[in-house]
MISE-372107 format. One line per field, with one value per atom (N, C-alpha, C): residue in three letters; chain; atom name; x, y negated, z negated. Coordinates in nm, 3 decimals, decimal comma. Atoms other than C-alpha are relative to their C-alpha. Layout:
code: [ALA	...];
unit: [A	...];
site: [CA	...];
u: [X	...];
v: [Y	...];
w: [Z	...];
This chain:
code: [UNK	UNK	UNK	UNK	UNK	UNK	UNK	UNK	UNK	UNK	UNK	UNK	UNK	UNK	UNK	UNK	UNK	UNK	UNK	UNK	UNK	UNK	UNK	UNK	UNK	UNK	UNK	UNK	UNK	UNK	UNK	UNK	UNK	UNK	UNK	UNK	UNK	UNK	UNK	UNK	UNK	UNK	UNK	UNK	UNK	UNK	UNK	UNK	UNK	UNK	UNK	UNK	UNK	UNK	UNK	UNK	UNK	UNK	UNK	UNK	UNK	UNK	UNK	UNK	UNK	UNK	UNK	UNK	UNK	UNK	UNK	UNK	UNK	UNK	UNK	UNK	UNK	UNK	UNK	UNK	UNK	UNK	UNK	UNK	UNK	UNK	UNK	UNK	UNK	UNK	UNK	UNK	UNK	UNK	UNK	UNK	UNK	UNK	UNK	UNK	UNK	UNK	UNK	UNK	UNK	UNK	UNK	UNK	UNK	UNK	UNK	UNK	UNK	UNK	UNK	UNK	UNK	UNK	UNK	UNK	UNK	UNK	UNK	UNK	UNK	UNK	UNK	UNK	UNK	UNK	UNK	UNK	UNK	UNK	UNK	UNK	UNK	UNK	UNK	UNK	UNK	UNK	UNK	UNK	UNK	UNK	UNK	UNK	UNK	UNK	UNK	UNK	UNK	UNK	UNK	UNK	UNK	UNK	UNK	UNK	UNK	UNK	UNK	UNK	UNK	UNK	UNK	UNK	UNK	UNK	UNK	UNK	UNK	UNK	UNK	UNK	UNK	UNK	UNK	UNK	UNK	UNK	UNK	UNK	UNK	UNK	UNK	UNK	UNK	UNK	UNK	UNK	UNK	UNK	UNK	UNK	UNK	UNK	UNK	UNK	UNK	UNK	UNK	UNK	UNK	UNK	UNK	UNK	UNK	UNK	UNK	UNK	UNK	UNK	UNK	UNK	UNK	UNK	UNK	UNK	UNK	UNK	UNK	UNK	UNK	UNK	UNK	UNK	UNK	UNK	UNK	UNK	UNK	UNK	UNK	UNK	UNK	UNK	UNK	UNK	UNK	UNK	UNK	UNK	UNK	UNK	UNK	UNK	UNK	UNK	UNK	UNK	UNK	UNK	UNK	UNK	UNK	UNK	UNK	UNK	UNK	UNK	UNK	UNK	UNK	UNK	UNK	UNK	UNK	UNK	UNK	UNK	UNK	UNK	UNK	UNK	UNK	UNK	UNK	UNK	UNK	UNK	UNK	UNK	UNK	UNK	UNK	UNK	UNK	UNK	UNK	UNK	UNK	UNK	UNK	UNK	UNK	UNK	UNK	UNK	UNK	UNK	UNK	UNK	UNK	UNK	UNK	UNK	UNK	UNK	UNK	UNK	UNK	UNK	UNK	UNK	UNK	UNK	UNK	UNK	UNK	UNK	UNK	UNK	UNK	UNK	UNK	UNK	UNK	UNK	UNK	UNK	UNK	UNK	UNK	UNK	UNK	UNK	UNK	UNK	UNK	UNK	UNK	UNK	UNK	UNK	UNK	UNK	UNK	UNK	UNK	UNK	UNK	UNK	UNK	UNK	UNK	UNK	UNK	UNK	UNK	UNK	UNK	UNK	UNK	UNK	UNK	UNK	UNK	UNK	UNK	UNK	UNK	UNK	UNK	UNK	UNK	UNK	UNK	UNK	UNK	UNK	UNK	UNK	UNK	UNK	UNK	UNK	UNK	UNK	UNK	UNK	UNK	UNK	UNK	UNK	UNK	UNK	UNK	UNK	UNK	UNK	UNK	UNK	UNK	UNK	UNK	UNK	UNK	UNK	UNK	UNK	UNK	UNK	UNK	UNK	UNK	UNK	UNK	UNK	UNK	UNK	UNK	UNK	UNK	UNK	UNK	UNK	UNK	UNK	UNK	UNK	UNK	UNK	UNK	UNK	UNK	UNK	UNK	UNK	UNK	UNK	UNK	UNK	UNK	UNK	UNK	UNK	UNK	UNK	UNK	UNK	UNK	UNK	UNK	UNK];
unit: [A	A	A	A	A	A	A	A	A	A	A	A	A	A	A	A	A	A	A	A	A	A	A	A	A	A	A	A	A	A	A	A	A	A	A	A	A	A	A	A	A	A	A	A	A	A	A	A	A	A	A	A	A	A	A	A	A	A	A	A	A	A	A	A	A	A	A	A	A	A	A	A	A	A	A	A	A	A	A	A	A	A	A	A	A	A	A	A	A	A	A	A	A	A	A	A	A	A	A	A	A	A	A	A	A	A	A	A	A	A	A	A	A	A	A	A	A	A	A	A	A	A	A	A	A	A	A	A	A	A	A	A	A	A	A	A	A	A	A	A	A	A	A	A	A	A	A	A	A	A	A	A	A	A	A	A	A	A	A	A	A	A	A	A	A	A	A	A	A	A	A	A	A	A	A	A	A	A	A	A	A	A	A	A	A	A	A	A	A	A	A	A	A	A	A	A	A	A	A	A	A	A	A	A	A	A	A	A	A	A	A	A	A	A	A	A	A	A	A	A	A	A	A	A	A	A	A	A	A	A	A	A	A	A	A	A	A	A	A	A	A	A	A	A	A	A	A	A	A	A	A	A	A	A	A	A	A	A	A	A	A	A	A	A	A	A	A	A	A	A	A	A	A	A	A	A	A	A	A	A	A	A	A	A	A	A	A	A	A	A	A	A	A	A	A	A	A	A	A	A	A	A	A	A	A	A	A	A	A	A	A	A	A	A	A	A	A	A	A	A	A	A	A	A	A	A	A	A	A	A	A	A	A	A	A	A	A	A	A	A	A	A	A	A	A	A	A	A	A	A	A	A	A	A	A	A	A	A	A	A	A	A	A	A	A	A	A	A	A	A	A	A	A	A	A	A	A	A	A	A	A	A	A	A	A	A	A	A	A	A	A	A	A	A	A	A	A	A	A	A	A	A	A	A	A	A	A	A	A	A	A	A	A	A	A	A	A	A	A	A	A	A	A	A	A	A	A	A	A	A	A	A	A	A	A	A	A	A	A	A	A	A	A	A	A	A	A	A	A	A	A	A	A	A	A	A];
site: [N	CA	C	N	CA	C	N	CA	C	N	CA	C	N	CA	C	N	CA	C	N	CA	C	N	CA	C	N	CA	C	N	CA	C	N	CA	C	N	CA	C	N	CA	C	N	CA	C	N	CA	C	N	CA	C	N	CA	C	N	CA	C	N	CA	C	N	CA	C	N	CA	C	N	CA	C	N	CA	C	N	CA	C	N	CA	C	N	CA	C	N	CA	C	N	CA	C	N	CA	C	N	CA	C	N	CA	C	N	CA	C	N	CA	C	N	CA	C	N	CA	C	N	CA	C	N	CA	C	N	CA	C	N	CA	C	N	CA	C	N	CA	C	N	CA	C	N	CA	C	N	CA	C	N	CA	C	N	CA	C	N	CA	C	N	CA	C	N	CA	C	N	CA	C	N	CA	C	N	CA	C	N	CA	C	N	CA	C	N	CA	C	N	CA	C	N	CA	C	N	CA	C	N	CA	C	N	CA	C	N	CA	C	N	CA	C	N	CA	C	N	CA	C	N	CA	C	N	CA	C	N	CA	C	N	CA	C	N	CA	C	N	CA	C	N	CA	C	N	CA	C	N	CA	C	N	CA	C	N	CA	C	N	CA	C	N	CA	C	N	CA	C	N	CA	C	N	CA	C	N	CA	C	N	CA	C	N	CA	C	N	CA	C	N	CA	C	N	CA	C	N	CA	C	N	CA	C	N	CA	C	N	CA	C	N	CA	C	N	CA	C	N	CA	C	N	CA	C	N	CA	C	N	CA	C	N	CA	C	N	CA	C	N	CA	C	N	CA	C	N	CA	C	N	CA	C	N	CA	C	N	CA	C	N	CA	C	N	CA	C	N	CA	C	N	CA	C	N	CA	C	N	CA	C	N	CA	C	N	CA	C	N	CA	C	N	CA	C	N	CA	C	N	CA	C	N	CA	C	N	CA	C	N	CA	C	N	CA	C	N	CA	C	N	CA	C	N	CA	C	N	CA	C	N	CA	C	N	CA	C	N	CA	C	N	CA	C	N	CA	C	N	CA	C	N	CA	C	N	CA	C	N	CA	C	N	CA	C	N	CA	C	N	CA	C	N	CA	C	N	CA	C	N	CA	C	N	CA	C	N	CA	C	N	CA	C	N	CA	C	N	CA	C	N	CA	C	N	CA	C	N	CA	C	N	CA	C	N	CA	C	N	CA	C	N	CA	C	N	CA	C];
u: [0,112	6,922	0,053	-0,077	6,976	-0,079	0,023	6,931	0,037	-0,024	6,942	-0,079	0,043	6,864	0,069	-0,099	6,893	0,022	-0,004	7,031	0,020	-0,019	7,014	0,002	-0,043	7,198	-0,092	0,080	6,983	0,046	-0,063	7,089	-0,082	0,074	6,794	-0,058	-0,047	6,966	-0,116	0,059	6,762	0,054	-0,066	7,043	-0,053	0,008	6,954	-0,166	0,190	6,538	0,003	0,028	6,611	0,051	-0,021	6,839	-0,124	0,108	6,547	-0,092	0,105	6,296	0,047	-0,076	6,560	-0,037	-0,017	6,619	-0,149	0,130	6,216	-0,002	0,114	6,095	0,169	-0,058	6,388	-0,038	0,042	6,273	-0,172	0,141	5,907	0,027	-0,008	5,998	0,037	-0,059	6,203	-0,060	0,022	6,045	0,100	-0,169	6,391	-0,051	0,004	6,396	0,063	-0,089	6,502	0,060	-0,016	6,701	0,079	-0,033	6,735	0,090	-0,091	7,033	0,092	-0,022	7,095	0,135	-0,121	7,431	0,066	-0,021	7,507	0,177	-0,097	7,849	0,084	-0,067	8,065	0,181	-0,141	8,406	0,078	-0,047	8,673	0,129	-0,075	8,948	-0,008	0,034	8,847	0,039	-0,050	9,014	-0,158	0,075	8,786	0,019	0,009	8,769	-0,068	0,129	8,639	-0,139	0,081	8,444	-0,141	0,108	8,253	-0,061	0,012	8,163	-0,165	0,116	7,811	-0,065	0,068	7,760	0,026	-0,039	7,906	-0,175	0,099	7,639	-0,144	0,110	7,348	-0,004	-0,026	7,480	-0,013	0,024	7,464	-0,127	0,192	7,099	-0,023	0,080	7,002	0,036	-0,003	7,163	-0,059	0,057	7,045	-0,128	0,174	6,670	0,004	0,010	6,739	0,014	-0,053	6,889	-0,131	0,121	6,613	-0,155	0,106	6,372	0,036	-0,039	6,532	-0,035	0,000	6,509	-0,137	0,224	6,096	0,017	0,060	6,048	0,044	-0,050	6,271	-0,046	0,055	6,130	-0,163	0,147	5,772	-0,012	0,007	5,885	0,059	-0,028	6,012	-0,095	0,107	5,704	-0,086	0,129	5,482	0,044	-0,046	5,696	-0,045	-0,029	5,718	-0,107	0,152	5,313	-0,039	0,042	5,393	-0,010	0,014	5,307	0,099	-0,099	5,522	0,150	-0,129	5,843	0,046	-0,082	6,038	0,053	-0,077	6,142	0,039	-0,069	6,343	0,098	-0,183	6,563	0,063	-0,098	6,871	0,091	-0,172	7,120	0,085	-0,084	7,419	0,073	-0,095	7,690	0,177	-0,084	8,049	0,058	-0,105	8,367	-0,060	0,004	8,277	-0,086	0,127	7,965	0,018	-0,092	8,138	0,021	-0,094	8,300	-0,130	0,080	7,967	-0,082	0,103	7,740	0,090	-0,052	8,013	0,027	-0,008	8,058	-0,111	0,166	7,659	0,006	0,047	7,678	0,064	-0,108	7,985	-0,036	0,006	7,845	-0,134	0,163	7,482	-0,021	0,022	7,406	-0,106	0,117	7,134	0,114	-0,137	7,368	-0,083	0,010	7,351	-0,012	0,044	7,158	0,092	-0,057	7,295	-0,020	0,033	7,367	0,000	0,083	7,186	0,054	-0,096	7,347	-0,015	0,010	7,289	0,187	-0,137	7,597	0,058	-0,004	7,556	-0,059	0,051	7,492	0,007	-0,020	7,499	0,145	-0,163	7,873	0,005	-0,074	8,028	0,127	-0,134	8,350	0,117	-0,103	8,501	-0,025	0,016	8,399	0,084	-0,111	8,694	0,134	-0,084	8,894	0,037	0,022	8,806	-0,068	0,069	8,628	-0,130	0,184	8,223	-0,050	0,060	8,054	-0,014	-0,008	7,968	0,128	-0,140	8,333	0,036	-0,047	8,423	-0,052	0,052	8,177	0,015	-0,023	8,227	0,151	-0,140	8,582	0,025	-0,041	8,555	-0,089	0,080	8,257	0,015	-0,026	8,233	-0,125	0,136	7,881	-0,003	0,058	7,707	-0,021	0,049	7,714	-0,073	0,098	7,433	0,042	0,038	7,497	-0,101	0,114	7,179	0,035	-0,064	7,310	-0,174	0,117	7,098	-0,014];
v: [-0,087	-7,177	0,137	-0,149	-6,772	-0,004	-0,044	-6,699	0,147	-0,143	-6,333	0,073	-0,134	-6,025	0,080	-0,100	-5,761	0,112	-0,128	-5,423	0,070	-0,098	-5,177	0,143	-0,120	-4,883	0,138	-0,126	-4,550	0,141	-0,080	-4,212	0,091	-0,100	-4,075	0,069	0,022	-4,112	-0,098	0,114	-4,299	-0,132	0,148	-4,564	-0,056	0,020	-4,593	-0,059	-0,008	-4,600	-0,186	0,127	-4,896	-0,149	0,053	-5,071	-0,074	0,043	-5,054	-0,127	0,101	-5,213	-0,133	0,163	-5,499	-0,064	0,026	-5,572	0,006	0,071	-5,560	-0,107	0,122	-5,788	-0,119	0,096	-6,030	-0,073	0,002	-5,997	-0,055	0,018	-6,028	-0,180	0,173	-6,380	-0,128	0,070	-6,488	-0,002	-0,030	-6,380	0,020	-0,019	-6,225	0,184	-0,112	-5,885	0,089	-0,093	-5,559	0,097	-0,137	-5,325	0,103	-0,096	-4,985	0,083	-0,097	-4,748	0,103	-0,086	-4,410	0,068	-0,065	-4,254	0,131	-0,112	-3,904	-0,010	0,022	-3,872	0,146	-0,110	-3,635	-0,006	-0,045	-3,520	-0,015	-0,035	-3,568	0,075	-0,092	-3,369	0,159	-0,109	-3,031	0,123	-0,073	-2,781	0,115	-0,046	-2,627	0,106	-0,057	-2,310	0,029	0,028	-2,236	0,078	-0,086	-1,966	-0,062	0,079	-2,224	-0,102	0,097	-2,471	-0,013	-0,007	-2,356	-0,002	-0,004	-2,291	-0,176	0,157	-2,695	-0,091	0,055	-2,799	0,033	0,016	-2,633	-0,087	0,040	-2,771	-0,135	0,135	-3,127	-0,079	-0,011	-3,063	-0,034	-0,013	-2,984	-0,094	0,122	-3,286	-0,121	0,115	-3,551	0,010	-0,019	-3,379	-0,037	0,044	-3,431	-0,163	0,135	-3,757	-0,075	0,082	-3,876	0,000	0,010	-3,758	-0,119	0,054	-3,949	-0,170	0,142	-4,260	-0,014	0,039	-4,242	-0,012	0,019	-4,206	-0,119	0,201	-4,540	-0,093	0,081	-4,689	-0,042	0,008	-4,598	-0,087	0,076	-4,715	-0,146	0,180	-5,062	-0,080	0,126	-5,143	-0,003	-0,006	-5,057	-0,073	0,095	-5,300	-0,155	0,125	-5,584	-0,011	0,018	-5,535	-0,150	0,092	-5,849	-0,002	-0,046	-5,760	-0,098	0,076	-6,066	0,021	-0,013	-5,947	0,167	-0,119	-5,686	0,087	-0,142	-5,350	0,115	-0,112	-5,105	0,074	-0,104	-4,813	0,038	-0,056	-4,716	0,103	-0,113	-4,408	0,001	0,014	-4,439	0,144	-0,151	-4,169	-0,052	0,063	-4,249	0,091	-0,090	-4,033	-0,064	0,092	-4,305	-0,058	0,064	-4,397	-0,151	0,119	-4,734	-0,107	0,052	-4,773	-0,038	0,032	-4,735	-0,126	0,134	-4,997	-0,118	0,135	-5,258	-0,058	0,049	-5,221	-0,017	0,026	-5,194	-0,163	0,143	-5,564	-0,101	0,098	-5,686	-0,022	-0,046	-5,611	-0,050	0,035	-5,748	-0,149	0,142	-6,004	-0,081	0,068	-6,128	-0,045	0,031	-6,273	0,048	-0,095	-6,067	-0,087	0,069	-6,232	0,071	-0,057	-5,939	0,121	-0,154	-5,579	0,018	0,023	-5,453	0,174	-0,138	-5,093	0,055	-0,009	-4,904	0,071	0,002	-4,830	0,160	-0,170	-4,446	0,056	-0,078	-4,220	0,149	-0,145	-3,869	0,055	-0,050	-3,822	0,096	-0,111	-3,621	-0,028	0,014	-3,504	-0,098	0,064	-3,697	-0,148	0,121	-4,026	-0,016	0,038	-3,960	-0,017	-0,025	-3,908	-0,159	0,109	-4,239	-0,078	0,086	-4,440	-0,034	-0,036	-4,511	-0,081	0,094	-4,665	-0,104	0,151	-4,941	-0,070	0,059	-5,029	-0,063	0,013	-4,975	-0,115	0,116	-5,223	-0,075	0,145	-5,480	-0,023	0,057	-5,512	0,017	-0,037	-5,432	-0,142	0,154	-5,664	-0,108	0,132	-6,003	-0,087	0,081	-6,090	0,060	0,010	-6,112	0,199	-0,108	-5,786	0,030	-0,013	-5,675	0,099	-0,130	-5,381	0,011	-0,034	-5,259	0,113	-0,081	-5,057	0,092	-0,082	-4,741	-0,005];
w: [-0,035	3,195	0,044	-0,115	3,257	0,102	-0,129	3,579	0,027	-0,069	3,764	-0,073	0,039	3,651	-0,095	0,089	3,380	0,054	-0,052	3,431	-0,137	0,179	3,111	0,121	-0,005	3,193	-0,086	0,051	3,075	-0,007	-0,061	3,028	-0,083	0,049	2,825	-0,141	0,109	2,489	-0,109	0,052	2,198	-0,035	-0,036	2,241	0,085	-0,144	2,569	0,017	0,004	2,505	-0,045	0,047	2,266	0,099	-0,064	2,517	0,095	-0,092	2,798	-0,083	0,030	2,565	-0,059	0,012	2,449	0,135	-0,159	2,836	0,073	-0,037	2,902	-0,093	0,046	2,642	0,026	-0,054	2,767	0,103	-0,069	3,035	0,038	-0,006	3,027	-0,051	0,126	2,765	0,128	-0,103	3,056	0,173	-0,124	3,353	0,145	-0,103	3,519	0,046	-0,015	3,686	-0,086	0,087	3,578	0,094	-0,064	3,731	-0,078	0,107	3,561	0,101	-0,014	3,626	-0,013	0,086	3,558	0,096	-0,080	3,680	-0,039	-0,026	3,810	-0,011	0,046	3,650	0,155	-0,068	3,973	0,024	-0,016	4,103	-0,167	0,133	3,810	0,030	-0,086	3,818	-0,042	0,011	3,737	0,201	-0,158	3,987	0,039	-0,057	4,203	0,105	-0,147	4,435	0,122	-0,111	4,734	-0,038	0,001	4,611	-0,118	0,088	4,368	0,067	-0,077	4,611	-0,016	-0,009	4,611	-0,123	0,127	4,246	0,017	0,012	4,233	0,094	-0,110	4,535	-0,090	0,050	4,366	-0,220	0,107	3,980	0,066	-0,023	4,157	0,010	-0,076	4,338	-0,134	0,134	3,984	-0,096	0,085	3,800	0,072	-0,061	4,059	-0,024	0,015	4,002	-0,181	0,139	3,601	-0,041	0,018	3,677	0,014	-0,052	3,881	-0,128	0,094	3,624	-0,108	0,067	3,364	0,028	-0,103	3,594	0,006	0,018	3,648	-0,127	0,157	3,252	-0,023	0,061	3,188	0,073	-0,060	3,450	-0,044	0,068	3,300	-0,109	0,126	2,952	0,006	0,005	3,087	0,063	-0,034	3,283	-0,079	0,128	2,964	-0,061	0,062	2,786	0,062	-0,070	3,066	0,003	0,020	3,140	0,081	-0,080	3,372	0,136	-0,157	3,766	0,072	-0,061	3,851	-0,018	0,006	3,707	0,052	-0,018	3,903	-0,081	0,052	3,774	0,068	-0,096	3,993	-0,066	0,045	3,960	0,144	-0,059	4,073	-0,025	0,065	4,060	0,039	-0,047	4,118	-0,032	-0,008	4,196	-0,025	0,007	4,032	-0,111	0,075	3,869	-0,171	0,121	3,573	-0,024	-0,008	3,423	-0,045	0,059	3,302	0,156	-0,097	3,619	0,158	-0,103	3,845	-0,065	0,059	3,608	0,046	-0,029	3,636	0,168	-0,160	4,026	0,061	-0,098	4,078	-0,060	0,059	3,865	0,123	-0,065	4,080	0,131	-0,221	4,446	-0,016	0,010	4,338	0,080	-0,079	4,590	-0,096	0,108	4,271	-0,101	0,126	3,984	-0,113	0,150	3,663	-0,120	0,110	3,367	-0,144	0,033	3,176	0,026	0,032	3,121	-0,109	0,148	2,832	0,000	0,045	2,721	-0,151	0,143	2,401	-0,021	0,048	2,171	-0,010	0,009	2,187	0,136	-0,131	2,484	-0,043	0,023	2,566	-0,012	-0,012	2,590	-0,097	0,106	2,297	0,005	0,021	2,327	0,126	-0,045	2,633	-0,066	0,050	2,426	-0,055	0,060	2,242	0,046	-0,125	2,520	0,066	-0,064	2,680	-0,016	0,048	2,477	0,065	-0,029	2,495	0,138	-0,137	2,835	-0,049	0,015	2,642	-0,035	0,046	2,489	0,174	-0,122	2,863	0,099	-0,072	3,018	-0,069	0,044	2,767	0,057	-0,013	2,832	0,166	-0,150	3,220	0,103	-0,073	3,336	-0,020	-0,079	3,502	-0,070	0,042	3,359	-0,165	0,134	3,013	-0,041	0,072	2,823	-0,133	0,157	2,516	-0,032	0,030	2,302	-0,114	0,088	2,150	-0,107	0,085	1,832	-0,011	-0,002	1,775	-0,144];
């Protein structure tokens, strides 16, 4: 029997759209929660001076307000999917050098046990994807629980 909860990572992407609605109607079939999570990608190593500190502070303000937006809309389009009042749907953002590296530690620290994470196969990345291979490559081979990739 699964047990726990899904988490489908989001980032806005039409990978990411199809992911959510895999990870609702699993959800809904199963009657498991959802928790959605969109992550504010920061630090890095990019040198920094002092005299940027503030352009950096308001460039953050203004990605956590894009982030967060991003986060209501998937949250909208997974309870129009689920349409069941009994099954949980929450978001979360997380803040982490690694968008890879925060999904698998929000799964690992989840006092709920992880049914799966549901992830599409494309994101917004670009060019560091080649750099460091895709969030999803990275969570399949990093996480502890069940991973889906929803191909776009």
């Amino acid at each position: 029997m699964i047990e726990g909860k899904f988490v489908v990572a989001s980032d806005g992407s039409e990978s990411a759209k199809k992911a959510e609605r895999y990870a609702a109607e699993l959800a809904a079939c199963l009657g498991l929660p959802v928790d959605v999570v969109n992550v504010i990608q920061v630090g890095g190593s990019a040198f920094v001076s002092s005299g940027a500190t503030l352009a950096l502070e308001t460039e953050l303000a203004e990605e956590i307000e894009d982030r967060g937006q991003e986060l209501r809309e998937a949250l909208k389009r997974v309870r129009g999917v689920v349409r069941d009042q009994t099954v949980s749907v929450t978001g979360h953002l997380l803040e982490a050098t690694s968008p890879a590296r925060a999904i698998v530690e929000y799964c690992s620290t989840s006092a709920e046990p992880i049914a799966a994470v549901v992830l599409g196969n494309r994101g917004t990345g670009g060019f560091p994807r080649l750099l460091m291979g895709s969030v999803s490559d990275q969570v399949v081979t990093t996480a502890d629980c069940p991973v889906i990739v929803v191909k776009a």
